[in-house]
C-alpha positions in Angstrom: 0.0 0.0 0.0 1.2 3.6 -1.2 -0.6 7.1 0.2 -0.2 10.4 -0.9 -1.7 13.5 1.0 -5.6 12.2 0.2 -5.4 8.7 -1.5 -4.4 5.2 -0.4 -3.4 2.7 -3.1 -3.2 -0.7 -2.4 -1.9 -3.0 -4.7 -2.1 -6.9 -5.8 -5.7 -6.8 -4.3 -7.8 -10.0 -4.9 -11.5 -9.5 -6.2 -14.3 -10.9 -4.3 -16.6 -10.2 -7.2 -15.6 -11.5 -10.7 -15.4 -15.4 -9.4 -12.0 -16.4 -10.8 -10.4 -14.5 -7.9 -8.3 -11.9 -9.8 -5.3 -10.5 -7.4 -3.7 -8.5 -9.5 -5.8 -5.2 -9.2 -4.8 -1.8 -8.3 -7.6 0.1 -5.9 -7.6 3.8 -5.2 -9.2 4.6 -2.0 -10.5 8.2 -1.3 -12.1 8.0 2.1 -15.6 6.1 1.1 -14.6 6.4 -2.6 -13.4 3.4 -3.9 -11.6 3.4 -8.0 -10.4 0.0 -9.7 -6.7 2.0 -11.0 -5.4 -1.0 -13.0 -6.6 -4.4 -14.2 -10.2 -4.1 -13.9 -12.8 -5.1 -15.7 -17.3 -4.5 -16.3 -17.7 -6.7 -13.3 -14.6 -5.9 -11.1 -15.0 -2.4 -11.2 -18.8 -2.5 -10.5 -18.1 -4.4 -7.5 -15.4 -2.1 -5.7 -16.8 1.2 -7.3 -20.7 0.7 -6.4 -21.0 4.2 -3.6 -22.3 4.4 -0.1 -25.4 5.8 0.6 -27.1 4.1 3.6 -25.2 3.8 7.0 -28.2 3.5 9.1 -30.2 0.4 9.9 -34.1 0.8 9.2 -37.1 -0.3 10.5 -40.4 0.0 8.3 -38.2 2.7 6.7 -37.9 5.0 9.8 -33.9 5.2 10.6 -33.2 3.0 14.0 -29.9 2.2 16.0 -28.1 -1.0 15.1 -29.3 -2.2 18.5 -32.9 -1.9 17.6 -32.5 -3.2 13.9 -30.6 -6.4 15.6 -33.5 -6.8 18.4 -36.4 -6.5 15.5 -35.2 -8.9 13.8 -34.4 -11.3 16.7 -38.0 -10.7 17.8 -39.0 -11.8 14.4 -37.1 -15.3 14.0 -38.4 -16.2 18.0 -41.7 -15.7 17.0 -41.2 -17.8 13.7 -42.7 -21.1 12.5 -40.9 -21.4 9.5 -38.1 -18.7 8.7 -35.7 -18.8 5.6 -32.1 -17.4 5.7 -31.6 -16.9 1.9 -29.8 -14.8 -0.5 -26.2 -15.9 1.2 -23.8 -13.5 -0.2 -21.4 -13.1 1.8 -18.0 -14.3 2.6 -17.1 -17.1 4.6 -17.4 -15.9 8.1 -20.8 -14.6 7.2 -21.6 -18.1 6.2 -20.7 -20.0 9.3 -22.7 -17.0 11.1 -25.6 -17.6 8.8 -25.5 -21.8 9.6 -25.4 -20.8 13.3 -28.8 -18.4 13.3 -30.2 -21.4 11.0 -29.3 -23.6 13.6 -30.6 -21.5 16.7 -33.6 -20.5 14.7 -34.5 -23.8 13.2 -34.9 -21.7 9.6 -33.9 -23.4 6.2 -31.3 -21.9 4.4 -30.6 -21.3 0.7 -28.5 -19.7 -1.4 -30.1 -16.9 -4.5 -28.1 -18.9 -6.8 -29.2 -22.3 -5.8 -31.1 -22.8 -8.7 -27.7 -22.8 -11.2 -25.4 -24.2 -8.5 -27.6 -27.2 -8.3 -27.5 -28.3 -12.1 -24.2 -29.1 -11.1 -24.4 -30.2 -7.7 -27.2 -33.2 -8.9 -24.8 -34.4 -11.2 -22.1 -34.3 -8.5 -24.3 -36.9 -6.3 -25.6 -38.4 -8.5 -22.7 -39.9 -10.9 -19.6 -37.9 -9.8 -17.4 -36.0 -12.0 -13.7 -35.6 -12.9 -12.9 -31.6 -12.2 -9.9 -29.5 -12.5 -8.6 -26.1 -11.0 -8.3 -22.7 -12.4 -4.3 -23.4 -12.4 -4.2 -26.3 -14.5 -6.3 -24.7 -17.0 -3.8 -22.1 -16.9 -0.9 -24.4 -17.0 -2.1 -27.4 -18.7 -4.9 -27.0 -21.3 -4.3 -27.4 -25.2 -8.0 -27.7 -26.2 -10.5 -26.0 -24.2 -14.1 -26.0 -25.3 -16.7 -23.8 -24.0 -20.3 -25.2 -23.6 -23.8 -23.5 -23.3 -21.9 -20.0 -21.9 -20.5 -16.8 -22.5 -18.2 -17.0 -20.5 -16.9 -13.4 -21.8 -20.0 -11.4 -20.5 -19.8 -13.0 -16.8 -16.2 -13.8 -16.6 -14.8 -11.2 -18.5 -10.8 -11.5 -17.4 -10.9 -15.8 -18.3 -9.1 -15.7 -21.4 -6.5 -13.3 -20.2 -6.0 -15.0 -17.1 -6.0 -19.0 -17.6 -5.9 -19.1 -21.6 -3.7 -17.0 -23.2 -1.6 -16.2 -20.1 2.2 -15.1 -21.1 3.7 -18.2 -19.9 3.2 -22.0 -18.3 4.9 -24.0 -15.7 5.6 -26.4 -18.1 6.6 -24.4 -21.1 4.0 -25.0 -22.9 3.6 -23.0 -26.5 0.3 -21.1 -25.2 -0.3 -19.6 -28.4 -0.7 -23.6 -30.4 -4.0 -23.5 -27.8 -7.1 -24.0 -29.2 -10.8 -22.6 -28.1 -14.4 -24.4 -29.1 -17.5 -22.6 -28.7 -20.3 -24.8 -28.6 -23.8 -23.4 -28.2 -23.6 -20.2 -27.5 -21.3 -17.9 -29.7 -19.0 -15.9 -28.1 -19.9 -11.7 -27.3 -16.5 -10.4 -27.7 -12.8 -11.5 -28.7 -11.5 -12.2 -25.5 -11.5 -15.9 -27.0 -9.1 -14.8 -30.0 -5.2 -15.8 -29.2 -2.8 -12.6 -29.3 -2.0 -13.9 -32.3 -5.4 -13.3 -33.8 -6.4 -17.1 -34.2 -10.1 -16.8 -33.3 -12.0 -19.7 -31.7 -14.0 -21.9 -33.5 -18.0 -21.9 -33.2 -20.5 -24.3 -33.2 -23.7 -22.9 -32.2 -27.0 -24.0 -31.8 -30.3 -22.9 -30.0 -30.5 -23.7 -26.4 -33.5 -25.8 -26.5 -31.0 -28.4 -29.2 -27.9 -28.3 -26.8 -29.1 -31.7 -25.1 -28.9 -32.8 -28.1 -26.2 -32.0 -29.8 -24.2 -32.9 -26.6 -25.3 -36.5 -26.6 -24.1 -36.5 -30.3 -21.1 -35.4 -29.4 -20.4 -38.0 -27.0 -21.6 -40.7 -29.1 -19.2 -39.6 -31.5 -16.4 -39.8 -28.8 -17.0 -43.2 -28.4 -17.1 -44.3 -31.8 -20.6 -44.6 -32.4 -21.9 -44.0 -36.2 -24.4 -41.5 -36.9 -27.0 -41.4 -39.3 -28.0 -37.6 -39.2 -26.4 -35.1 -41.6 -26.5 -32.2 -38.7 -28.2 -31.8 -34.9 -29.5 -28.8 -33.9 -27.9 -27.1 -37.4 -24.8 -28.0 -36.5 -23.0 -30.6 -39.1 -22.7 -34.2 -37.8 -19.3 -33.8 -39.5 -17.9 -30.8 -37.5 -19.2 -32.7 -34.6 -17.2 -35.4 -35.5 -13.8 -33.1 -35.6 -14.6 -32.1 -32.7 -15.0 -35.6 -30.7 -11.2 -36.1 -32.9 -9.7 -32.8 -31.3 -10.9 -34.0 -28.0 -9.2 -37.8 -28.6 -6.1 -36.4 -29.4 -5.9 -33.5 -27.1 -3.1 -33.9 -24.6 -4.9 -31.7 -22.1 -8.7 -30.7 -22.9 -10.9 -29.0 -20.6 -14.5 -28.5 -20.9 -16.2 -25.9 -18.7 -19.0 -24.4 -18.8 -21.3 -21.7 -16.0 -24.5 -23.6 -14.9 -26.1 -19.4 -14.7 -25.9 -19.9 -18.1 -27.5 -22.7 -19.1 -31.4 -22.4 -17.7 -33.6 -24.8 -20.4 -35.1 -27.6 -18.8 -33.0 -30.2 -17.2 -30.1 -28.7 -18.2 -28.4 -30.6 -15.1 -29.1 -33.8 -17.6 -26.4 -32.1 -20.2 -24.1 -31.6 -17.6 -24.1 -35.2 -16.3 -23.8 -35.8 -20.4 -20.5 -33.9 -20.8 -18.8 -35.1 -17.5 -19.5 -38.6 -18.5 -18.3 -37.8 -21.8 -15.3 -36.7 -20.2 -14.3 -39.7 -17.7 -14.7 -42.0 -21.0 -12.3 -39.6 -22.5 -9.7 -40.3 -19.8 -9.4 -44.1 -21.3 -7.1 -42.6 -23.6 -6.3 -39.2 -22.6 -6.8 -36.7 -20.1 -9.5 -34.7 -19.8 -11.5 -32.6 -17.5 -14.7 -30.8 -16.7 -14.4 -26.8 -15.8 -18.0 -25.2 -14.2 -17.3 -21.7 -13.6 -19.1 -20.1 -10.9 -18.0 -17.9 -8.0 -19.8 -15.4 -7.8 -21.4 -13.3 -5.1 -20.2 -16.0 -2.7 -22.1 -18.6 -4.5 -19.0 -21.4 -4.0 -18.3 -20.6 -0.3 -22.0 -20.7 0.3 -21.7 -24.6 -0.5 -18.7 -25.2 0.6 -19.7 -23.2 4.6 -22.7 -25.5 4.1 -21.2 -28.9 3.3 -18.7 -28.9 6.5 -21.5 -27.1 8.9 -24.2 -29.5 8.4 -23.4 -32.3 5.6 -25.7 -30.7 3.0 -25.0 -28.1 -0.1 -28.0 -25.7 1.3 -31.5 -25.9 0.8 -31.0 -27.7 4.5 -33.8 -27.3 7.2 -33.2 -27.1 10.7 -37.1 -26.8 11.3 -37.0 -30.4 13.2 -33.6 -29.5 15.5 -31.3 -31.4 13.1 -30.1 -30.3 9.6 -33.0 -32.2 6.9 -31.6 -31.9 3.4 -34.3 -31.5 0.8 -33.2 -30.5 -2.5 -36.8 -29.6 -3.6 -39.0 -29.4 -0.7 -36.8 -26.4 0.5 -36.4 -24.6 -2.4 -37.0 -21.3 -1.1 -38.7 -19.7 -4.3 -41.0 -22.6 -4.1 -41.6 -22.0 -0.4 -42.0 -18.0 -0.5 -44.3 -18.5 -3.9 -46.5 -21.2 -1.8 -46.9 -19.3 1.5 -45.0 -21.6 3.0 -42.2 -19.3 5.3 -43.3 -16.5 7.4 -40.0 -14.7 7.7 -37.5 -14.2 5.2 -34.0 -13.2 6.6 -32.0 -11.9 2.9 -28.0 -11.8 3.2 -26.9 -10.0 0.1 -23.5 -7.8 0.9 -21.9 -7.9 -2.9 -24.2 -6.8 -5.0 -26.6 -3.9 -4.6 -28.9 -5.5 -7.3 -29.3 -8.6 -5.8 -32.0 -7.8 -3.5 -35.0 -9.8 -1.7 -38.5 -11.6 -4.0 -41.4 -9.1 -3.4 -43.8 -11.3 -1.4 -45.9 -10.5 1.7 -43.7 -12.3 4.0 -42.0 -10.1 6.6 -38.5 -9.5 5.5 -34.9 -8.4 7.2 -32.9 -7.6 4.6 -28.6 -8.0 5.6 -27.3 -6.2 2.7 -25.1 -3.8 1.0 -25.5 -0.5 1.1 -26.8 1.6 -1.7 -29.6 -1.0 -2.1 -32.6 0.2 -3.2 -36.2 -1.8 -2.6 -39.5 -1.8 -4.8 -41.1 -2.9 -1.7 -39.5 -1.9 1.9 -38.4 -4.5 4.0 -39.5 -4.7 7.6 -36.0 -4.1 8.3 -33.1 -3.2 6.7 -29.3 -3.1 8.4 -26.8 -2.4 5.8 -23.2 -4.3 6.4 -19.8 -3.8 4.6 -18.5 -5.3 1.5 -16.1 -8.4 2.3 -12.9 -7.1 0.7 -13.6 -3.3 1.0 -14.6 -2.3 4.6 -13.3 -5.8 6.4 -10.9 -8.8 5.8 -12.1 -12.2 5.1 -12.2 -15.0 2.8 -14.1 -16.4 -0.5 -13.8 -19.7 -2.5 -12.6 -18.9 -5.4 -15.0 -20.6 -8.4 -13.1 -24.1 -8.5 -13.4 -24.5 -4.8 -9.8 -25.0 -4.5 -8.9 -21.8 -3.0 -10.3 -19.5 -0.2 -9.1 -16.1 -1.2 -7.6 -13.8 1.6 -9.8 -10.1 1.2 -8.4 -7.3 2.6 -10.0 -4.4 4.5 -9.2 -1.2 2.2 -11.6 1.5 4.3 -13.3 2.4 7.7 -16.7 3.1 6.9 -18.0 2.3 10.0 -20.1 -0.6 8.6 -20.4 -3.7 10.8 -19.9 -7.1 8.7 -22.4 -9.8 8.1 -20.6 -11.9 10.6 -21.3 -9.6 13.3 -25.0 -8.4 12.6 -25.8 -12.7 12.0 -24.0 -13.1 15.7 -25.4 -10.2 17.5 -29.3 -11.4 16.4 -28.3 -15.3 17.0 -27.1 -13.5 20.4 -30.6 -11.4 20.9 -32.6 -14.6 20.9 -33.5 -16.1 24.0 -32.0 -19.9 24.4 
């Protein structure tokens, strides 16, 4: 960290926001004003740049003490049936202090991305996949193909990062890499090799990806296909692809589950990472889902070592009770079923609560603003910005240090979670 007269710099700072942990980044800090200097990028500098405009806690709207806000809302989840901790955007303290209120207050919790984390979590149970890390991609890949995504638009620093990176740990000749879109076509060129090679494209409506995927992995194994083209792509381009992939040294395919939201998409997951352990009979292979953000991998991660399950747990009956579908929480606000909702969102100011009826407490950023006023409102600081702590990054196999840039007098989710858990009678 530099300072001049006014500013603070602080260098080689990790983002909390863009999923594949990016720790290169430059931040200006100007008392509560907060500029991404170098390296950032659409989503990065959103993240760090997004202004403060609420530092007191609300109640129905009127301005209240933290005390009170805390007290409100530990009065609410006493006097609860059936309360839901959702949103879960936080870091990973906030988690374990989200598990523990879950706990005291018998709620269920889920996370706001639940719905795209699953599609790859069913798989997971249900036939296991073969995974790899950010750093291998970066290090290892010679074919990587992209399925179902644009990955450009949510991850916009990917390429730059763990493609067409300067160098490898094993001197590999980054630019002979090669890049498959399949499905979606790419937005931008952050695909295209310094060199200008531009990544092939396959693309197809979502509604034909199932198909075309269990083509492709037909073709893999050698299996003959009548059909001139699937989904208007050309049997035969299929077929060069399921070659590439059998004589890859190194392929990776990876794909974000946000992206992919036609029915039983989860089925065209499983597809692909079957796809990929057959590939491993002869080469190596490995399966890439890109996620990370707002949290989304530490909240399943927090989840798994707190009480077994990858959210959408109940505590309603003392014990953690993992129900994939009965505690789906959209499903329970839309039925009536939960009659308060306790929404932990300190990332992103648009990722706010479902209108609904139920009596809300809303743990969130501030600068949030509400169609519909929650009951209460405490706004906390920024994991990263306003206090130190940790994220997965999106492979799960890191939990990234975040560093406290600014004293804005926010308390973190961790300690608005503890203090009501603490406000609740035993």
């Amino acid at each position: 960290m530099t300072e001049s007269s006014e500013a603070k710099i602080w260098h080689e700072i990790a983002s909390p926001f863009c999923g594949i942990a990016s720790d290169d980044l430059t931040i200006k800090v100007e008392g509560n004003t907060v500029t991404v200097e170098e390296n950032g990028d659409a989503v990065t500098k959103k993240g760090f740049e997004t202004p403060i405009t609420d530092l007191q806690p609300r109640i129905n709207g009127e301005q209240v003490s933290l005390e009170q806000a805390v007290n409100h809302a530990a009065e609410l989840l006493t006097q609860s049936k059936q309360p839901v901790i959702g949103g879960l955007a936080t870091d990973v303290n906030g988690l374990r202090a989200a598990m523990a209120l879950a706990d005291k207050s018998r709620a269920t919790v889920d996370s706001m991305d639940s719905d795209s984390a699953f599609r790859n979590i069913l798989v997971l149970q249900d036939t296991g996949w073969m995974v790899t890390t950010l750093t291998e991609v970066r290090n290892r890949v010679d074919l990587l193909v992209v399925v179902g995504s644009d990955i450009e638009v949510d991850y916009p620093r990917f390429f730059e990062r763990m493609v067409w990176n300067k160098e490898s740990m094993f001197d590999q000749d980054i630019a002979s890499r090669q890049v498959v879109y399949l499905g979606k076509a790419p937005s931008g060129d952050a695909s295209t090799s310094p060199a200008g090679k531009k990544a092939q494209v396959l693309t197809c409506d979502d509604a034909d990806l199932p198909e075309v995927v269990s083509v492709l992995r037909a073709l893999v194994n050698g299996k003959q296909i009548q059909a001139e083209q699937v989904g208007g792509i050309a049997v035969a381009d299929l077929a060069k692809l399921a070659e590439q992939l059998k004589q890859a040294a190194y392929s990776v395919i990876t794909w974000a589950s946000g992206s992919m939201t036609f029915d039983h998409a989860e089925t065209s997951i499983q597809v692909l990472c079957e796809m990929i352990k057959e590939l491993n009979a002869e080469t190596r292979s490995n399966g890439l889902p890109l996620g990370g953000k707002d949290g989304s991998t530490s909240v399943y991660n927090v989840s798994s070592w707190q009480s077994g399950f990858p959210m959408r747990t109940s505590f309603n009956r003392g014990f953690p009770d993992y129900d994939p579908y009965l505690s789906d929480s959209k499903k329970m606000l839309a039925n009536g079923e939960v009659d308060v909702l306790v929404w932990v969102s300190s990332f992103n100011v648009s990722r706010t609560p479902p209108e609904s009826t139920t009596p809300t407490v809303v743990i969130g950023r501030s600068g949030m603003t509400f169609n519909q006023e929650p009951e209460v409102f405490i706004p906390v600081g920024v994991p990263g910005i306003d206090h130190a702590g940790r994220t997965f990054r999106g492979d799960s196999s890191v939990a990234v240090p975040l560093r406290k840039l600014r004293d804005s007098g926010l308390p973190s989710t961790f300690d608005v979670l503890s203090a009501i858990e603490l406000a609740m009678p035993n």
